[in-house]
C-alpha positions as CSV (number, residue, x, y, z in Angstrom):
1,X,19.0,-61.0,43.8
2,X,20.2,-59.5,47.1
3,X,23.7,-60.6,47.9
4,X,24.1,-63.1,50.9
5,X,23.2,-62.0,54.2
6,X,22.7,-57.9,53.3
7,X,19.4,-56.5,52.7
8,X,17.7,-55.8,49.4
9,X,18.8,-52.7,47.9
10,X,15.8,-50.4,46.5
11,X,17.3,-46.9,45.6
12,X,18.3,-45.5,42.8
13,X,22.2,-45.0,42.0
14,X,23.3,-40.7,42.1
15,X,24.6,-39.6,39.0
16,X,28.1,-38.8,37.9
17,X,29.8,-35.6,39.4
18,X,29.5,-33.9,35.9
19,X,25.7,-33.7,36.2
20,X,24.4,-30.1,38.3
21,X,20.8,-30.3,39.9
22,X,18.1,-27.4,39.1
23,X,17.7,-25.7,35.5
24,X,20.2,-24.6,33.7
25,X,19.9,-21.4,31.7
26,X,22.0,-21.1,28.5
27,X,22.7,-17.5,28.5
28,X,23.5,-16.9,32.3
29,X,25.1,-20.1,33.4
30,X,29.0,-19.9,33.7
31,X,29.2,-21.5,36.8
32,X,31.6,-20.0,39.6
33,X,34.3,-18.3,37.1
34,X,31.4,-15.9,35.6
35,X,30.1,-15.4,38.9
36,X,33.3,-14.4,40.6
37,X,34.8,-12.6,37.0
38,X,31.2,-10.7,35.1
39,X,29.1,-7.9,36.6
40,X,26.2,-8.2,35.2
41,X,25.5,-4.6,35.4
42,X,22.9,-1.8,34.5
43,X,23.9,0.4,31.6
44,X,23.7,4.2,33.1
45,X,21.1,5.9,31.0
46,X,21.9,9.4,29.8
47,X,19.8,12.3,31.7
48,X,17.2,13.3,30.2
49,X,17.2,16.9,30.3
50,X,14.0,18.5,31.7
51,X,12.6,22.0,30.5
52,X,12.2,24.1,34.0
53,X,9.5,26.6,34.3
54,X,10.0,30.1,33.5
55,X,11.0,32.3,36.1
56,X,8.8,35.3,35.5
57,X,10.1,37.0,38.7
58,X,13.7,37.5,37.4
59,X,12.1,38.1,34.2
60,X,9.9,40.9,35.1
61,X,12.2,42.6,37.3
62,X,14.6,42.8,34.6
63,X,12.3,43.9,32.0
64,X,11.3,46.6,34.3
65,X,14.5,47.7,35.1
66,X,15.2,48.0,31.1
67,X,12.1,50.6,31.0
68,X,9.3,47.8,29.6
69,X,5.5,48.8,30.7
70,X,2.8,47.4,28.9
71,X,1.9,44.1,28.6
72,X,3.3,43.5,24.6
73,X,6.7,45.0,25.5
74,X,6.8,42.2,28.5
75,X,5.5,39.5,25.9
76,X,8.3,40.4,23.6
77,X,10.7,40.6,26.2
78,X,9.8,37.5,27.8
79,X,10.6,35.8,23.9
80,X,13.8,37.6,23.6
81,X,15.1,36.8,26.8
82,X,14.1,32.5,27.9
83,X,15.2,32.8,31.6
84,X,14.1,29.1,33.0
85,X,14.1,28.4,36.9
86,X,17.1,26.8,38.4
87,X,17.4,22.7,39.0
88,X,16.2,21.7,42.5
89,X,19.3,19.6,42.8
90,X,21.9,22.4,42.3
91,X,19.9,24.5,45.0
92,X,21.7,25.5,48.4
93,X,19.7,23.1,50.2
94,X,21.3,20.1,48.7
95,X,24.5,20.8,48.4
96,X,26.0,20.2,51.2
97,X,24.1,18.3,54.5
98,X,23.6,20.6,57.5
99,X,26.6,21.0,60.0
100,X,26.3,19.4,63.0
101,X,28.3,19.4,66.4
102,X,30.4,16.9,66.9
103,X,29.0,15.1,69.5
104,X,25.5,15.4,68.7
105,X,24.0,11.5,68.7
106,X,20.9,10.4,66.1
107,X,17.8,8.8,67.4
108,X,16.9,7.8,70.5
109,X,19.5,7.9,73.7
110,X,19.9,4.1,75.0
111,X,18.1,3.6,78.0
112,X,20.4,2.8,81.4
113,X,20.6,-0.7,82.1
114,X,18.5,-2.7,85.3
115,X,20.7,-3.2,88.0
116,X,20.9,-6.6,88.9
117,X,20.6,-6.2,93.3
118,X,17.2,-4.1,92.3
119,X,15.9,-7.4,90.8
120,X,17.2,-9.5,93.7
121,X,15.7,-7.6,96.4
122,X,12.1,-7.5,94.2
123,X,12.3,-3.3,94.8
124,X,10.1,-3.3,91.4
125,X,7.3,-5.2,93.2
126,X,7.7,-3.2,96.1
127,X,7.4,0.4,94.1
128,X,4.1,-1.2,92.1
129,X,2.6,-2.2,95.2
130,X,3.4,1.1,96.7
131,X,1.6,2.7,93.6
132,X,-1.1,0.2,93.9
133,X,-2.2,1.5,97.7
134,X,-1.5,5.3,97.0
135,X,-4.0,4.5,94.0
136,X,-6.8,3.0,96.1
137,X,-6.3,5.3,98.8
138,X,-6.6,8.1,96.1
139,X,-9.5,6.1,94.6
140,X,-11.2,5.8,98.2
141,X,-10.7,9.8,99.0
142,X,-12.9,10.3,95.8
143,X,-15.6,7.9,96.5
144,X,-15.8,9.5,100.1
145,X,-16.1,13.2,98.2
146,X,-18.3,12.4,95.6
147,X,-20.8,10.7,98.5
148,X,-20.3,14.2,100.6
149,X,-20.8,16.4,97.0
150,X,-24.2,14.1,96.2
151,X,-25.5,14.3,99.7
152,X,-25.1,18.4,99.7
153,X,-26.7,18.9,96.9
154,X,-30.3,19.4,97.6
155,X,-33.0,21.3,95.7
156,X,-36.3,22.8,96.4
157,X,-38.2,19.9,95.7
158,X,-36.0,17.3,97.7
159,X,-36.5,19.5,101.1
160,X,-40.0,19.4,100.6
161,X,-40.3,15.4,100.2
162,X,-38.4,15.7,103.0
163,X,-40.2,18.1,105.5
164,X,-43.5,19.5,103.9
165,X,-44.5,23.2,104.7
166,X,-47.2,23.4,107.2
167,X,-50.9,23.6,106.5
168,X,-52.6,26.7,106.7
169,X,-55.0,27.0,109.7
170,X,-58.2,28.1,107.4
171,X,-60.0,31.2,109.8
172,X,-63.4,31.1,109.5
173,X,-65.4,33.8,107.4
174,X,-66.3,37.4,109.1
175,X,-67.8,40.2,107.5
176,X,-65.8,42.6,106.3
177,X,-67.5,45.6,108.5
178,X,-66.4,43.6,111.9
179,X,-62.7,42.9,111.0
180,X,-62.0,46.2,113.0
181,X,-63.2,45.4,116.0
């Protein structure tokens, strides 16, 4: 029964401040002194070794230079002397990074801040309206040419819609012996 004048409780009573919320994994769980003391870290493999192409430029050049010709003299001097291409990693290029000046800045320059009396005075409004008219004006210019350009641009067959040649007066029929007189 509830106790006098205080409501009726209907929750459950927390556990004991041994107990820890969530799963608890055997192997891993050492609480806050594993955390802070073990690294659980990656053992570092060992590098496996990889077999480089054959440089056949050094190879040849050097096979000429020791008076080798045909193609079984190479063959025999490519067996007796292996030379492999050099690791990409150990080239020039890797080495060392490119030198730089000094004051030379990465990516892209910050851009100057807004000043504030601009924005008070509405000056952006004013240059976009500015740009708005020179637009339309420009826009009204080329409506005005492109009218001129359509109008002056007449063919053969528009002038005569327009004004059609004049008939032909048909002369009446003489014989040929009296067109002299």
């Amino acid at each position: 029964q509830a106790e006098l004048g205080k409501p009726l409780r209907n929750c459950y009573t927390l556990p004991g401040f041994d107990f820890s919320y969530g799963l608890y994994i055997q192997r891993t769980d050492g609480g806050v002194p594993e955390a802070i003391g073990h690294w659980n870290t990656v053992k570092p493999r060992a590098a496996l070794v990889k077999k480089m192409p054959r440089d056949f430029i050094t190879m040849n050049r050097d096979a000429l230079k020791a008076g080798y010709t045909t193609a079984r003299e190479f063959n025999l001097y490519y067996k007796a002397k292996d030379i492999r291409r050099k690791d990409n990693e150990y080239s020039r290029f890797n080495r060392a990074p490119p030198k730089v000046p000094p004051d030379m800045t990465y990516g892209i320059s910050t851009r100057p801040s807004t000043p504030l009396s601009d924005l008070l005075q509405h000056k952006y409004k004013e240059m976009w309206m500015e740009q708005q008219r020179a637009l339309t004006a420009a826009l009204r210019v080329g409506k005005k040419k492109v009218i001129i350009l359509q109008q002056s641009f007449e063919t053969r067959t528009t002038l005569l819609r327009k004004q059609p040649r004049p008939v032909k007066e048909e002369s009446f029929w003489h014989l040929p012996h009296l067109e002299k007189v």
